[in-house]
mmCIF file of the C-alpha atoms, coordinates in Angstrom:
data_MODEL
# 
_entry.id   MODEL 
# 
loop_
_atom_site.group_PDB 
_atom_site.id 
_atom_site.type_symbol 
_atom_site.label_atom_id 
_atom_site.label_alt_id 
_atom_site.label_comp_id 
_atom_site.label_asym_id 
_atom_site.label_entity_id 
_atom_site.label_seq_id 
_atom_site.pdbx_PDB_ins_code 
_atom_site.Cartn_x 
_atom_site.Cartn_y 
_atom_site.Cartn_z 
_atom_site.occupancy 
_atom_site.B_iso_or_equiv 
_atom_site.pdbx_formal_charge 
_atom_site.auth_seq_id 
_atom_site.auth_comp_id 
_atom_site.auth_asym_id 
_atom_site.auth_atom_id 
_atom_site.pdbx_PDB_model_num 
ATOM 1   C CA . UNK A 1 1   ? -45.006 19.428 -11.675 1.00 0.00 ? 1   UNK A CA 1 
ATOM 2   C CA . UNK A 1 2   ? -41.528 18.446 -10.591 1.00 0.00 ? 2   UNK A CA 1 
ATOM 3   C CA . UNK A 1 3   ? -40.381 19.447 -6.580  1.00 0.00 ? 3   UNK A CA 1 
ATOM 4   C CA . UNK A 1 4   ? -37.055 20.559 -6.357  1.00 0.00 ? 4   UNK A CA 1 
ATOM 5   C CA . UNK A 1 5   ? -34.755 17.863 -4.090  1.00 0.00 ? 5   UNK A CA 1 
ATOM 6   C CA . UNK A 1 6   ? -34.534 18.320 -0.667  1.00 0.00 ? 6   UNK A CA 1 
ATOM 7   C CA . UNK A 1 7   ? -31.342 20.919 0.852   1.00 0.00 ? 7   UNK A CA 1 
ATOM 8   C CA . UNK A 1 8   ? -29.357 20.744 3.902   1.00 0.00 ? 8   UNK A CA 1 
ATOM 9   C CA . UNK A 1 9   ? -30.006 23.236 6.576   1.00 0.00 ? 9   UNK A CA 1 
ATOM 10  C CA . UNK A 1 10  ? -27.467 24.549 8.880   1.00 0.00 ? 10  UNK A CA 1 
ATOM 11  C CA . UNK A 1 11  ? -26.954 21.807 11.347  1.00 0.00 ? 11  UNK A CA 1 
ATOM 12  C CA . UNK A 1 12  ? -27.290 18.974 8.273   1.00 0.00 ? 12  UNK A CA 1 
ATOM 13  C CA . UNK A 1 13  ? -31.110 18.975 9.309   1.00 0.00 ? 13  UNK A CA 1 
ATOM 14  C CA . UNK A 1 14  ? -33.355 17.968 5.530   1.00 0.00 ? 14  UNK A CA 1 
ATOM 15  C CA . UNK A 1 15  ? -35.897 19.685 4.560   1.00 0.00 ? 15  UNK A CA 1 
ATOM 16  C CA . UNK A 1 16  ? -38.304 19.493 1.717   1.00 0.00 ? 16  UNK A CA 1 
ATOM 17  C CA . UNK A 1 17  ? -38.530 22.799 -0.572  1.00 0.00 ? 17  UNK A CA 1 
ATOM 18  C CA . UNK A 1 18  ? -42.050 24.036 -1.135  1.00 0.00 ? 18  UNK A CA 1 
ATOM 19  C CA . UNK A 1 19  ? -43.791 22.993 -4.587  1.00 0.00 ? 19  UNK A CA 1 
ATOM 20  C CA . UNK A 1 20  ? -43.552 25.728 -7.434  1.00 0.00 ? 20  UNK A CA 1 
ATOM 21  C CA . UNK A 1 21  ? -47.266 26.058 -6.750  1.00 0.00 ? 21  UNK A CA 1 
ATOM 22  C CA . UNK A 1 22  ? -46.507 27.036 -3.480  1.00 0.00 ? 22  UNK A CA 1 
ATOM 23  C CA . UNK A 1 23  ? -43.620 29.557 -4.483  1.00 0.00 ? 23  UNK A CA 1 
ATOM 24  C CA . UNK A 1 24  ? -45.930 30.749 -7.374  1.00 0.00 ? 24  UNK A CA 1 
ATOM 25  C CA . UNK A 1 25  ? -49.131 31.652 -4.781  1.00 0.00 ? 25  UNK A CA 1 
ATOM 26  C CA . UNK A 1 26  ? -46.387 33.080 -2.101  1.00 0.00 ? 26  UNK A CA 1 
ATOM 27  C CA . UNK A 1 27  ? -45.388 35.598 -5.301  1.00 0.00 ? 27  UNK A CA 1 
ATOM 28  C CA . UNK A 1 28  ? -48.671 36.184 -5.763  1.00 0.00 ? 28  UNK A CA 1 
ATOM 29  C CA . UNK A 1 29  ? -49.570 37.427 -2.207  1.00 0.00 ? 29  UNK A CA 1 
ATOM 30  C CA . UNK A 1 30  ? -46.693 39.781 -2.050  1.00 0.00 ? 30  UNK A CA 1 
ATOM 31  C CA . UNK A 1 31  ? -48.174 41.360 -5.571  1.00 0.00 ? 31  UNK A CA 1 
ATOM 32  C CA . UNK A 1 32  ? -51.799 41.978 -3.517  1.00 0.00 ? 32  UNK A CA 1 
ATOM 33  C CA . UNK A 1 33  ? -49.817 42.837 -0.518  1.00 0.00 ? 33  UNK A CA 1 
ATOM 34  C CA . UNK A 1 34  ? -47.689 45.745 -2.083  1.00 0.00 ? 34  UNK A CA 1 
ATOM 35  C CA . UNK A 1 35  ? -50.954 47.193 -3.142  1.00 0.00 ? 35  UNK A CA 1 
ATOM 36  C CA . UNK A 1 36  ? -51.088 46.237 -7.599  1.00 0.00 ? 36  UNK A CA 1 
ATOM 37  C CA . UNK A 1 37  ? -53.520 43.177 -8.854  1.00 0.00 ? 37  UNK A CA 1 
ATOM 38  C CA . UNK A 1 38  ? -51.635 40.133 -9.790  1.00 0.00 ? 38  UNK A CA 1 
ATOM 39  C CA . UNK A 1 39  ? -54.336 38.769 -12.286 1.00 0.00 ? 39  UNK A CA 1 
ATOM 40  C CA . UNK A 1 40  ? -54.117 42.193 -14.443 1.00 0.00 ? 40  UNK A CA 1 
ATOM 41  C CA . UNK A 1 41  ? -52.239 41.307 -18.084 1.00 0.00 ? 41  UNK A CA 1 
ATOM 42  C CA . UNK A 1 42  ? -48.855 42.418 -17.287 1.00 0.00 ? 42  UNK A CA 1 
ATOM 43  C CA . UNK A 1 43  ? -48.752 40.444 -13.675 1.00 0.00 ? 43  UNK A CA 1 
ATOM 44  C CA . UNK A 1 44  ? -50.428 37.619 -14.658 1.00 0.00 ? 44  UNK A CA 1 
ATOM 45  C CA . UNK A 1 45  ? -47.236 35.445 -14.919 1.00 0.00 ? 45  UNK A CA 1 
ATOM 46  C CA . UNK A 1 46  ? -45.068 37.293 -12.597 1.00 0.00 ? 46  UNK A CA 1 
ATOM 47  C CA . UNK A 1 47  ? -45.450 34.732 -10.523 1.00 0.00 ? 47  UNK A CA 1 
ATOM 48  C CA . UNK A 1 48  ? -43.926 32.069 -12.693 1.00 0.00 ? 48  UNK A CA 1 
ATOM 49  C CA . UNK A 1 49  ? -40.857 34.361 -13.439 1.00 0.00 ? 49  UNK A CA 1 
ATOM 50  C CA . UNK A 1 50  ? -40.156 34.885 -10.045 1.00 0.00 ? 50  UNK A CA 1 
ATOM 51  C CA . UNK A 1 51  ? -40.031 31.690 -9.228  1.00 0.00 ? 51  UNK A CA 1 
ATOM 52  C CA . UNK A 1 52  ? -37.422 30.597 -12.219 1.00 0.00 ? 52  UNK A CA 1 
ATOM 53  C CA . UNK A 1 53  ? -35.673 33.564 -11.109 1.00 0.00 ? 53  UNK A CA 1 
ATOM 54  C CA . UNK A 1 54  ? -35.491 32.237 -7.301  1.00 0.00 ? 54  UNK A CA 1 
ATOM 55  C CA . UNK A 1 55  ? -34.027 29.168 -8.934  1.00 0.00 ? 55  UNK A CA 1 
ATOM 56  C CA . UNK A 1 56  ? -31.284 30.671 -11.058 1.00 0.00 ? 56  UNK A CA 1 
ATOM 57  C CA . UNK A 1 57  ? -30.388 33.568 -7.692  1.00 0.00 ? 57  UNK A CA 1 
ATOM 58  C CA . UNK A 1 58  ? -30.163 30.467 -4.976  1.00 0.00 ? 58  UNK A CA 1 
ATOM 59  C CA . UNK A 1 59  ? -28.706 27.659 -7.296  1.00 0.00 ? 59  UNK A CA 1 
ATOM 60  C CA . UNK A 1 60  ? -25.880 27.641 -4.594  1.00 0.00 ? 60  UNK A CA 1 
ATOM 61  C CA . UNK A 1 61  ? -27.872 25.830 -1.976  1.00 0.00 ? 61  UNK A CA 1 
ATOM 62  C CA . UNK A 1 62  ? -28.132 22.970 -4.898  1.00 0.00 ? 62  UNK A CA 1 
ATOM 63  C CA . UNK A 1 63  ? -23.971 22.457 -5.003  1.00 0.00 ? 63  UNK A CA 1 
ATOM 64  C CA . UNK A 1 64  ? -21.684 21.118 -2.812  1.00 0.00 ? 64  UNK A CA 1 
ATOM 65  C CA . UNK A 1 65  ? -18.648 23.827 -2.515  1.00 0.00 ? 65  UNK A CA 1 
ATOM 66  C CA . UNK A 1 66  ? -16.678 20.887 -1.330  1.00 0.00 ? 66  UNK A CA 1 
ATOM 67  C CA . UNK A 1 67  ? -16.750 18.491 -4.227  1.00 0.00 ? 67  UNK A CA 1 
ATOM 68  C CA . UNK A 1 68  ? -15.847 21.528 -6.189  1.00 0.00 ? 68  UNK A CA 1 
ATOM 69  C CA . UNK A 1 69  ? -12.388 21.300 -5.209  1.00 0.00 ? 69  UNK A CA 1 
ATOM 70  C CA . UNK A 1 70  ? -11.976 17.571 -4.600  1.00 0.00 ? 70  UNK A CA 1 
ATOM 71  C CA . UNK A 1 71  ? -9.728  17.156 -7.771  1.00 0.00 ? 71  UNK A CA 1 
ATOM 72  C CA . UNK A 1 72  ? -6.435  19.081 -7.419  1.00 0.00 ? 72  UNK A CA 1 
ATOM 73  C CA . UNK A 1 73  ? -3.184  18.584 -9.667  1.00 0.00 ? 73  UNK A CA 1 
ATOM 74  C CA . UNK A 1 74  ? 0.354   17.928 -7.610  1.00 0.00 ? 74  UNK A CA 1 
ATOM 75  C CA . UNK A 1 75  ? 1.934   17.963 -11.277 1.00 0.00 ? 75  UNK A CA 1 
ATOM 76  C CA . UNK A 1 76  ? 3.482   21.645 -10.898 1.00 0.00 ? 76  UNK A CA 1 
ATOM 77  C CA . UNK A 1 77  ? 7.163   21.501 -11.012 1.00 0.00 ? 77  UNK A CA 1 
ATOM 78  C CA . UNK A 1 78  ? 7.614   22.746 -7.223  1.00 0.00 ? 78  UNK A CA 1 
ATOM 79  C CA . UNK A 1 79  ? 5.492   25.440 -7.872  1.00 0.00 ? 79  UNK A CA 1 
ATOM 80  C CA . UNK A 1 80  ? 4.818   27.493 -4.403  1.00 0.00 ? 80  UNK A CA 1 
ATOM 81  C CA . UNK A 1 81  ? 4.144   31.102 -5.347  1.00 0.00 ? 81  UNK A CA 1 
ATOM 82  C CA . UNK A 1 82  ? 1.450   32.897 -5.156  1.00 0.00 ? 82  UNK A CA 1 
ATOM 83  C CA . UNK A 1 83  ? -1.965  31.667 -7.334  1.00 0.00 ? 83  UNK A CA 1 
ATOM 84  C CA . UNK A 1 84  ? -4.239  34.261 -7.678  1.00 0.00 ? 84  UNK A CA 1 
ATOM 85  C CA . UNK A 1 85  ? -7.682  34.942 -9.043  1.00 0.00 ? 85  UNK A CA 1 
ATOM 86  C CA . UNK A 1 86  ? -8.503  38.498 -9.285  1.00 0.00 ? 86  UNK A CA 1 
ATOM 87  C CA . UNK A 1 87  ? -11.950 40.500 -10.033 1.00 0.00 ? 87  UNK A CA 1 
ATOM 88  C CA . UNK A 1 88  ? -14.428 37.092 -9.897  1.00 0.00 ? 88  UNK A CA 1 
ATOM 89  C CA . UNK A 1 89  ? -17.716 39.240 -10.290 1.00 0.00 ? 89  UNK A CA 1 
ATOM 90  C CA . UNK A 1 90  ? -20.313 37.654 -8.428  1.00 0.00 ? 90  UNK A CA 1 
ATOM 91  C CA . UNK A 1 91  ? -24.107 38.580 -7.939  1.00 0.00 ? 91  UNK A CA 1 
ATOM 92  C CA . UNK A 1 92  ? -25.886 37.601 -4.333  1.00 0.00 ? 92  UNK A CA 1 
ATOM 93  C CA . UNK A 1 93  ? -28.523 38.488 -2.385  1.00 0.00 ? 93  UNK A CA 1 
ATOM 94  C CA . UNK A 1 94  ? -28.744 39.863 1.447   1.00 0.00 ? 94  UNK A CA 1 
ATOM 95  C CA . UNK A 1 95  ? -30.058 37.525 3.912   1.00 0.00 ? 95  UNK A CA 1 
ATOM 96  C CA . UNK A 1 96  ? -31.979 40.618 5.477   1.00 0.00 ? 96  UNK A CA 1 
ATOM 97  C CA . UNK A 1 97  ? -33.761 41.990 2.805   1.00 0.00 ? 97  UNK A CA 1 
ATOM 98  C CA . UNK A 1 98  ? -33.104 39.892 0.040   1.00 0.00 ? 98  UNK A CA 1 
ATOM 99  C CA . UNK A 1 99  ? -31.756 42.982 -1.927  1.00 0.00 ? 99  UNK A CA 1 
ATOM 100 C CA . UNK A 1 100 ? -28.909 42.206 -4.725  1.00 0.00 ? 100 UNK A CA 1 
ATOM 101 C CA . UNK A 1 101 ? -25.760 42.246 -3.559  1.00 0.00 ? 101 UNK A CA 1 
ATOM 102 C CA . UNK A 1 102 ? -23.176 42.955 -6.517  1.00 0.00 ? 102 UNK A CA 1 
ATOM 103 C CA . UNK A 1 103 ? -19.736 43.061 -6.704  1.00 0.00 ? 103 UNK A CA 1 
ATOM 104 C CA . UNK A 1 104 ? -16.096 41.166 -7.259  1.00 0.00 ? 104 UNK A CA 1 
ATOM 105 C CA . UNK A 1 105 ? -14.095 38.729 -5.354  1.00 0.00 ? 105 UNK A CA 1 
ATOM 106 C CA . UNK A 1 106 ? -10.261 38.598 -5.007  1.00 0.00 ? 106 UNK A CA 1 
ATOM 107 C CA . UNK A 1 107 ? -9.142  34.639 -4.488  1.00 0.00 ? 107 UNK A CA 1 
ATOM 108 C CA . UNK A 1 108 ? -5.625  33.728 -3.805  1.00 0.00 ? 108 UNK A CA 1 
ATOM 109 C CA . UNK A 1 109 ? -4.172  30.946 -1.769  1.00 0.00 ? 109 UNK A CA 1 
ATOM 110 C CA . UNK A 1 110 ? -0.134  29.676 -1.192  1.00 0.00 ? 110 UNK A CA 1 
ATOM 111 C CA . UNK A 1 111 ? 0.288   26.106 -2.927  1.00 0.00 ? 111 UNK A CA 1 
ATOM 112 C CA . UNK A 1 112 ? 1.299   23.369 -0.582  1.00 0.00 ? 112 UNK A CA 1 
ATOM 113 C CA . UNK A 1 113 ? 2.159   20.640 -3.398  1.00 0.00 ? 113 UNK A CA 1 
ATOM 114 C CA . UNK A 1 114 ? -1.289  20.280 -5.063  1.00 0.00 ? 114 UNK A CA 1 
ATOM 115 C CA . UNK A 1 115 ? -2.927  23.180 -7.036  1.00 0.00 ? 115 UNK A CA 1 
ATOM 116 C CA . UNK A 1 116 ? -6.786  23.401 -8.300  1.00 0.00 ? 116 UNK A CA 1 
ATOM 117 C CA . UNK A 1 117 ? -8.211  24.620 -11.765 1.00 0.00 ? 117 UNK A CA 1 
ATOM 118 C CA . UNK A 1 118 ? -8.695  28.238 -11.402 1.00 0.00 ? 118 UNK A CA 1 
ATOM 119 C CA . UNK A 1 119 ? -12.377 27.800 -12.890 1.00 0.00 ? 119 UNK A CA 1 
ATOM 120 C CA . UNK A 1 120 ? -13.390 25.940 -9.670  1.00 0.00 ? 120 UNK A CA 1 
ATOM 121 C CA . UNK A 1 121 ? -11.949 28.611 -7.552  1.00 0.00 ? 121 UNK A CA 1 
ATOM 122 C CA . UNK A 1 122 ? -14.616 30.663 -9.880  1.00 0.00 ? 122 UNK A CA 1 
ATOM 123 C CA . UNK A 1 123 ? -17.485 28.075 -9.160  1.00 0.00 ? 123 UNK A CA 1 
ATOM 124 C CA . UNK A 1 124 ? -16.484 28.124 -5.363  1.00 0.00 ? 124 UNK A CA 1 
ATOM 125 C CA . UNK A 1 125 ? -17.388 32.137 -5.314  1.00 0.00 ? 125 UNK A CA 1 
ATOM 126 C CA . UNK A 1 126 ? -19.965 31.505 -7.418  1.00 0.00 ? 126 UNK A CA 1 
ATOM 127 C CA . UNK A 1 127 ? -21.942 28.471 -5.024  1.00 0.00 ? 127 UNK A CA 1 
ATOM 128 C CA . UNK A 1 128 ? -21.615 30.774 -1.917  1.00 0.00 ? 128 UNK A CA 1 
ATOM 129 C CA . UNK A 1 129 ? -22.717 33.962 -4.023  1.00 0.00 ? 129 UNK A CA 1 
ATOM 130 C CA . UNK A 1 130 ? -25.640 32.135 -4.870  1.00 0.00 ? 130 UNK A CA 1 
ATOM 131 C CA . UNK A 1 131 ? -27.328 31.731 -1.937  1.00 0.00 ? 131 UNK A CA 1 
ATOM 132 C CA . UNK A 1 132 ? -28.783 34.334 1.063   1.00 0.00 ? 132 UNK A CA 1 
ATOM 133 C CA . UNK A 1 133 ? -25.926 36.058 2.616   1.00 0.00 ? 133 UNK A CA 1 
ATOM 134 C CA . UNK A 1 134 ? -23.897 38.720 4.517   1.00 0.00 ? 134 UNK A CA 1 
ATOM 135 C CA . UNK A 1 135 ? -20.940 39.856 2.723   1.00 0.00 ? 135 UNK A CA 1 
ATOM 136 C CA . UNK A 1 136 ? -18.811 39.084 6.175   1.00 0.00 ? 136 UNK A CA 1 
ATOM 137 C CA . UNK A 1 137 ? -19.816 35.273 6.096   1.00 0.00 ? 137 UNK A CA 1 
ATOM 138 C CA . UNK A 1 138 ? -19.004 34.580 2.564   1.00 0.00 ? 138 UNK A CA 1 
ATOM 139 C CA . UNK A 1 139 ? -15.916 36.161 2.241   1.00 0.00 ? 139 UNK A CA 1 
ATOM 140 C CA . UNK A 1 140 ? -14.703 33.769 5.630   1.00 0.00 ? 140 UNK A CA 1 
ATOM 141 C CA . UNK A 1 141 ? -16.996 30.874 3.842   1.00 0.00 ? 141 UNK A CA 1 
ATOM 142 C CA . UNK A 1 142 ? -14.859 31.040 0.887   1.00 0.00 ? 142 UNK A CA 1 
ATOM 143 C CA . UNK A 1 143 ? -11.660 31.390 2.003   1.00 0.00 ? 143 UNK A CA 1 
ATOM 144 C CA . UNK A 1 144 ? -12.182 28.293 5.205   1.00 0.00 ? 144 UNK A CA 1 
ATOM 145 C CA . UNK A 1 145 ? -13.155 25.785 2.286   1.00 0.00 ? 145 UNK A CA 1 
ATOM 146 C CA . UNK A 1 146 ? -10.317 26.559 0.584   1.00 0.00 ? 146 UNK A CA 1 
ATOM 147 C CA . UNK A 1 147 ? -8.125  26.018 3.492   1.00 0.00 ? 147 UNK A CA 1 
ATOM 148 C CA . UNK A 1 148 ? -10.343 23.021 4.420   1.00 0.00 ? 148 UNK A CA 1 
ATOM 149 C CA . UNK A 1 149 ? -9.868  21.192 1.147   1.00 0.00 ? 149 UNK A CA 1 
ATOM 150 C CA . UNK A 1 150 ? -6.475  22.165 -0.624  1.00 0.00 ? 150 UNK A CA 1 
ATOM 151 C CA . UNK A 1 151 ? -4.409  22.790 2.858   1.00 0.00 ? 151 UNK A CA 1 
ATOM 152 C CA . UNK A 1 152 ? -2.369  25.424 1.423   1.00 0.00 ? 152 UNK A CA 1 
ATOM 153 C CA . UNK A 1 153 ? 0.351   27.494 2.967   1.00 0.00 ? 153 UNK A CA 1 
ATOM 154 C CA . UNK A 1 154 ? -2.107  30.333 3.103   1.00 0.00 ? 154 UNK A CA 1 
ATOM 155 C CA . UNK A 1 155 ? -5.352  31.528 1.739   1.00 0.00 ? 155 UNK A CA 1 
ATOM 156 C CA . UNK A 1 156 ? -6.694  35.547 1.135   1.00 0.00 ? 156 UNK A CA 1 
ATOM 157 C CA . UNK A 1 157 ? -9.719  37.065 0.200   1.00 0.00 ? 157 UNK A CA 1 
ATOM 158 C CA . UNK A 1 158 ? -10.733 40.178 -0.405  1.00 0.00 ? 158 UNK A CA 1 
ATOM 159 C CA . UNK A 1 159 ? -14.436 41.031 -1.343  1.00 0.00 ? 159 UNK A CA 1 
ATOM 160 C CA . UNK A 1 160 ? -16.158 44.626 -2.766  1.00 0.00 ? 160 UNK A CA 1 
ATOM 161 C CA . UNK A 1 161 ? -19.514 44.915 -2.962  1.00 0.00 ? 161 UNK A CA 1 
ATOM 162 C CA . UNK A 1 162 ? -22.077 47.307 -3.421  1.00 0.00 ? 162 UNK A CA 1 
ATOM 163 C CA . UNK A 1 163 ? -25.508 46.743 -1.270  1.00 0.00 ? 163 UNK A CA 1 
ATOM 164 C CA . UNK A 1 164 ? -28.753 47.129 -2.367  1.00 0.00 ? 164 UNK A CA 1 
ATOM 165 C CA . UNK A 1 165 ? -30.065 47.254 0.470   1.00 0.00 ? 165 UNK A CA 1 
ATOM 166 C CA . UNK A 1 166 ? -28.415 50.349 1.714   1.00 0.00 ? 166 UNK A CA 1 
ATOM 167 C CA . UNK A 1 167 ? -28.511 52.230 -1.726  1.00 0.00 ? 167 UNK A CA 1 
ATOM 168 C CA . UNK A 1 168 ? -32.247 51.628 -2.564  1.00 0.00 ? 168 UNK A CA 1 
ATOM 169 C CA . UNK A 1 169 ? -33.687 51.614 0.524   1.00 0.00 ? 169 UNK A CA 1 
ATOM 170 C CA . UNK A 1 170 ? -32.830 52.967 3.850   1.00 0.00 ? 170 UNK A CA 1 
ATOM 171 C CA . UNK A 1 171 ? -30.280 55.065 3.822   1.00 0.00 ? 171 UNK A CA 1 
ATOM 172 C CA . UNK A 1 172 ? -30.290 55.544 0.375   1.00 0.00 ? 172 UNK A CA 1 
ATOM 173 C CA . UNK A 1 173 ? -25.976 56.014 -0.095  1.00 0.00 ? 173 UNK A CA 1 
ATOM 174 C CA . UNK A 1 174 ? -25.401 55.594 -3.335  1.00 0.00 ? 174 UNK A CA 1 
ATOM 175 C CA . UNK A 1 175 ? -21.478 54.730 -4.434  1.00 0.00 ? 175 UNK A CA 1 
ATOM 176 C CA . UNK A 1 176 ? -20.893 53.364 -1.132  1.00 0.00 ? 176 UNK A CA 1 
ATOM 177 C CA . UNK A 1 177 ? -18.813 50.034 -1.222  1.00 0.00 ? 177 UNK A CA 1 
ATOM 178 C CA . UNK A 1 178 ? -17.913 47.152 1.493   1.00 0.00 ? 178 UNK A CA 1 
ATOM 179 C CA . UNK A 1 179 ? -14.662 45.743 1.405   1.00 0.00 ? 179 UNK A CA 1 
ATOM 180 C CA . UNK A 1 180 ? -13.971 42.630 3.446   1.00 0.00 ? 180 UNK A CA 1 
ATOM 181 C CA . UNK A 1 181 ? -11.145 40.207 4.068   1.00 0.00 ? 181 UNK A CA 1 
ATOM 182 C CA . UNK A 1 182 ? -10.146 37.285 5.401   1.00 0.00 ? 182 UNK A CA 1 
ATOM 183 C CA . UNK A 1 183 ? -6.467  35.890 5.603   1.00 0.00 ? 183 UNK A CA 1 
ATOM 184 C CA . UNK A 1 184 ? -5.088  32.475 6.456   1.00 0.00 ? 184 UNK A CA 1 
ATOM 185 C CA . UNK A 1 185 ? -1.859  30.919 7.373   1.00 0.00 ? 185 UNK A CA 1 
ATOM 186 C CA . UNK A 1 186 ? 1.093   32.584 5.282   1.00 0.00 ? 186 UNK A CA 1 
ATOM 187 C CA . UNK A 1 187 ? -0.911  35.279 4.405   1.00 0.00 ? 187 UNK A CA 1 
ATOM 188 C CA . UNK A 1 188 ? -1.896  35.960 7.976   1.00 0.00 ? 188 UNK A CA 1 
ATOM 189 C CA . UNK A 1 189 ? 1.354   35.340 9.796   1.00 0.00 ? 189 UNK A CA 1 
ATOM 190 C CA . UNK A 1 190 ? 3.569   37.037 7.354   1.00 0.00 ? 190 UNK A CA 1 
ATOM 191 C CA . UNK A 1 191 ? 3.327   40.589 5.693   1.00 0.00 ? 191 UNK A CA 1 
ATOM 192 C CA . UNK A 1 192 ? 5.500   39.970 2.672   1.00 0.00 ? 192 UNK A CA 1 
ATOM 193 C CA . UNK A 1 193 ? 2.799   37.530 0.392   1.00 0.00 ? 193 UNK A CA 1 
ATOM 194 C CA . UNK A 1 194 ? 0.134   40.020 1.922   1.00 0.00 ? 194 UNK A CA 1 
ATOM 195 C CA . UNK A 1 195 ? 1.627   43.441 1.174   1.00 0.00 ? 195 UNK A CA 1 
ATOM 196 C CA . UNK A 1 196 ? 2.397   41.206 -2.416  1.00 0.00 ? 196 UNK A CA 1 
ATOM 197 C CA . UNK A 1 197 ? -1.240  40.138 -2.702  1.00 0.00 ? 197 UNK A CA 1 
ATOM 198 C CA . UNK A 1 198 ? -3.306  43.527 -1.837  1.00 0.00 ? 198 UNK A CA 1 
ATOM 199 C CA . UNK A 1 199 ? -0.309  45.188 -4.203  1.00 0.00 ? 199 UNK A CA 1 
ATOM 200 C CA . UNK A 1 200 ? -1.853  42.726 -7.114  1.00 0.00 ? 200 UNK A CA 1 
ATOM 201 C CA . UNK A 1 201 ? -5.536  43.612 -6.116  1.00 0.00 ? 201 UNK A CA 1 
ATOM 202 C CA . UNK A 1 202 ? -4.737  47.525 -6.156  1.00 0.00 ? 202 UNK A CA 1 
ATOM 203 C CA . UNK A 1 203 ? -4.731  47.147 -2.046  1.00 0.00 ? 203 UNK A CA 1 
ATOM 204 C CA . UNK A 1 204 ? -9.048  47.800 -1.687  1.00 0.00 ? 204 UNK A CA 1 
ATOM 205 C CA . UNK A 1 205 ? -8.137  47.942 2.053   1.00 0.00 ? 205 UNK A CA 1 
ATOM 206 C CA . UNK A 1 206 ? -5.952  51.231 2.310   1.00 0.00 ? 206 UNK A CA 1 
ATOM 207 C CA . UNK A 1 207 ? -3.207  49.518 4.212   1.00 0.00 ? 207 UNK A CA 1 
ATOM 208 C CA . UNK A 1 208 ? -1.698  46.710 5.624   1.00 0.00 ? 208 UNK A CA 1 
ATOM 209 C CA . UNK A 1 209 ? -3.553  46.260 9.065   1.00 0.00 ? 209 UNK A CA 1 
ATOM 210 C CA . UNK A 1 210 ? -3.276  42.452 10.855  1.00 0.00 ? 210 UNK A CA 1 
ATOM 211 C CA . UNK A 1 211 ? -6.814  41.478 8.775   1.00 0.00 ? 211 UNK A CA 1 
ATOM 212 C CA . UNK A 1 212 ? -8.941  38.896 10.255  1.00 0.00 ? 212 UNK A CA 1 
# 
């Protein structure tokens, strides 16, 4: 039985993952726990499935969002308008409940003489998505590694999402959605690429407000 390699903490601290065993029995416990028996036929390998699940909802904690966008083109003719990737759907998970989190992610950014595939700017959604989170962080978690790594002119995004968490439990508001941004350099300092880039997206946040 193969153990999963070790993943950075915040802080850079390593840590060994728990055995599939160990994820398997923790499954297991919840199933007694919420009151059903997990050895009856159609639980019996619940436990299992979870776990492969786990692996396929967290895969982001196994890829570096970094190397992602390591290898950028500067062959673009002077290109310096916007590049933008619109409607990336994405499926996460709340750090507080662990309830899905679906929705779609808005990605543009200002060239400054080097430009990326647009798949990667796909992956990059995709690595943070896949991984516990609040919408808040990962919409400031993409956009700062993008700014990090390509040093463009300026970087936006814009995230919707619809919450589990607060339509199936709690307060139970269906249709509700949570729109976040976060805007760098060109598109912070200067409302002309911003008004231009929330015009693109169908403008999800009702105005043009200094964003953070």
């Amino acid at each position: 039985m193969t153990q999963r390699k070790p993943f950075s903490l915040v802080g850079g601290e390593k840590q060994n993952r728990p055995s599939r065993r160990e994820a398997e029995k923790a499954v297991h416990t919840l199933i007694r726990w919420a009151g059903d028996d997990p050895d009856r036929e159609g639980l019996k390998e619940t436990p299992k499935r979870v776990a492969r699940s786990f692996e396929e909802f967290f895969a982001g904690y196994d890829a570096d969002p970094v190397e992602l966008l390591k290898r950028t083109f500067e062959e673009t003719d002077g290109y310096d308008e916007m590049v933008l990737l619109r409607g990336i759907r994405f499926e996460s998970h709340c750090e507080h409940h662990m309830a899905p989190i679906i929705g779609k992610a808005h990605v543009a950014y200002l060239p400054h003489r080097r430009v990326v595939g647009i798949s990667k700017l796909a992956r990059l959604v995709e690595v943070y998505a896949k991984r516990l989170q609040i919408q808040e962080k990962m919409t400031a978690q993409i956009a700062n590694t993008i700014n990090d790594i390509l040093q463009p002119l300026g970087v936006a995004v814009v995230i919707e999402a619809a919450h589990q968490c607060m339509t199936t439990r709690g307060i139970h508001k269906a249709g509700v959605v949570m729109v976040t941004s976060r805007m760098l350099g060109g598109f912070r300092d200067d409302p002309s690429p911003r008004r231009e880039f929330l015009a693109m997206i169908g403008n999800p946040l009702g105005g043009d407000a200094n964003m953070a």
